[in-house]
C-alpha positions, 0 to 999 in steps of 0.5 A: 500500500502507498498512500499512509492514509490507508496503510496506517489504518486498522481496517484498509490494506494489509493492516486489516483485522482478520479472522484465524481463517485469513478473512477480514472480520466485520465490525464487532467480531471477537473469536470465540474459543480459539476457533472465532466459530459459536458453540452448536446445539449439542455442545451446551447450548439447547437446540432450535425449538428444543426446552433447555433444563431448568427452562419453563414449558411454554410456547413454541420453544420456549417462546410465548405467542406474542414473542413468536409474532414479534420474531414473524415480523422482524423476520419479513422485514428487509434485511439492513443496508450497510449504512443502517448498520453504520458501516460505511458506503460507497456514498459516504465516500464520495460525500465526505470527498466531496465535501473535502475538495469543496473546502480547499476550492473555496479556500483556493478561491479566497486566497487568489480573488479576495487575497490576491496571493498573499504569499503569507497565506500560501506559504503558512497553508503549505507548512500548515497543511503539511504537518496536518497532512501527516497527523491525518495519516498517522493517526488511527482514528480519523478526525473530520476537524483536522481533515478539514482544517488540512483542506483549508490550509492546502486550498490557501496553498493551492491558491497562491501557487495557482495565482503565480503560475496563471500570471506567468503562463496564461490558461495553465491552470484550467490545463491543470484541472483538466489534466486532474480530472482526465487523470482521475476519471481514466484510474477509475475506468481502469480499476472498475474495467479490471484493466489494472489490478492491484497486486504485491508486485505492483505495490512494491514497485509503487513503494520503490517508485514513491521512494526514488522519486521523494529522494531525488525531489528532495536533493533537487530542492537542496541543490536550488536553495543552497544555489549549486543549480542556477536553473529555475527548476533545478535539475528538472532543467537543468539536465536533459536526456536526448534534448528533452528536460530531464523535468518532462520525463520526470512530470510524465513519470509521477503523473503516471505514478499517481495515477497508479495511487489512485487506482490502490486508493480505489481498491483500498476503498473497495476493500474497506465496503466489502469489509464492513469497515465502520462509517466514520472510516469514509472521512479517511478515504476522502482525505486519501483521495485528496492527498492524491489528487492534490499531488497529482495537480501540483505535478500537472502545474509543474510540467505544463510550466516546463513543457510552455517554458521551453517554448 
């Protein structure tokens, strides 16, 4: 698994609680006697319809007429849906996303038309926003406060960022948001076709990937601000392979890289439903999907800039 967010969690992934049998148990399990399976008629417990000792006769089994039609008619009833249950659901997921994604494009909006960019805001929603977004991922139990106070801080960021951008190169943002969404929509096609599957290869090869590319952003950083690269994006410019900017082959990279994130998102999700996960587990799944795809964003913006910079 490589978003945090569900690796950390006791209920997505790997982690998941499990049966002895190897099978993700449902809200509430508890093994019973070592072998997770209730005693039968038979082995101390009376059967269906049959009098226990000591027991009063009376009725059918033991029940009296009235308790026999409440059993009727809770019987007829329709069987409980998963959020009658309080489990989560395919829309908890998508509600709670969008109500995450609605916060940081109002925050994004407030930062760019009513702030104009104030660099204060962006650069306190970037730092802010980063350490919330590590708190969210490590924490076991998920809070809507924080996960909302992240989407605020990230909307600050995101809005400063796409302010300076759009001034510099007209249109790049909306390119940006395009490139979002057609990323999005085409990881889901893939996931829900089958195209794509998540397995242990293919998460060891995001892991690895995840891992290289977070080192080689990190010395990229260290070589502009120390001024060991001159370039405007560092090494992204600096370095080209067969005329092309080491930064396109990079952008082309991650872009793909997350995209794959996304699809072990959707399939973490999945899991979760089918498990039975407990509903307020849907706020992690949206704080999830937003990390992801705010990442996704921020790469789009950096290698629409490289691609219309070297025009």
């Amino acid at each position: 698994m490589s978003n945090p967010v569900f690796e950390k969690s006791p209920y997505f992934g790997a982690n998941a609680q499990r049966t002895p049998n190897g099978y993700p148990t449902y809200p509430g399990y508890a093994p019973q006697g070592g072998t997770g399976y209730a005693p039968q008629p038979g082995q101390g417990q009376p059967g269906y319809g049959q009098q226990g000792y000591g027991q009063p006769a009376g009725g059918y089994g033991g029940y009296q007429p009235g308790q026999v039609e409440d059993l009727e008619r809770a019987y007829r009833q329709p069987a409980a849906a998963p959020a009658d249950t309080g489990r989560m659901t395919y829309d908890d997921v998508i509600v709670k996303t969008g109500l995450v994604l609605g916060v940081i494009i109002v925050a994004a909006a407030f930062n760019w038309l009513v702030m104009d960019a104030n660099m204060l805001l962006t650069f306190g929603g970037a730092i802010v926003g980063l350490v919330l977004g590590l708190v969210n991922a490590f924490k076991r139990e998920p809070s809507p406060t924080l996960i909302m106070a992240y989407a605020a801080a990230e909307g600050l960021f995101l809005g400063g960022i796409s302010a300076v951008f759009e001034a510099q190169w007209g249109g790049i943002v909306l390119q940006a948001v395009l490139g979002t969404t057609a990323t999005f929509v085409a990881a889901l096609f893939l996931f829900k076709s089958g195209t794509v599957r998540v397995t242990p290869k293919l998460t060891r090869f995001v892991l690895i990937a995840l891992v290289g590319y977070a080192l080689f952003s990190l010395v990229n950083v260290v070589l502009m601000f120390t001024g060991l690269s001159t370039d405007p994006w560092g090494l992204r410019t600096g370095v080209t392979l067969f005329g092309i900017p080491l930064g396109v082959l990079l952008g082309l990279f991650a872009v793909g890289l997350a995209a794959i994130c996304l699809i072990m998102d959707f399939d973490a999700i999945k899991r979760g439903v089918e498990a039975g996960v407990p509903g307020r587990f849907a706020w992690s799944a949206a704080f999830g999907l937003a990390v992801t795809l705010v990442w996704l964003y921020i790469e789009f913006l950096r290698l629409l800039a490289i691609l219309r910079g070297s025009d």
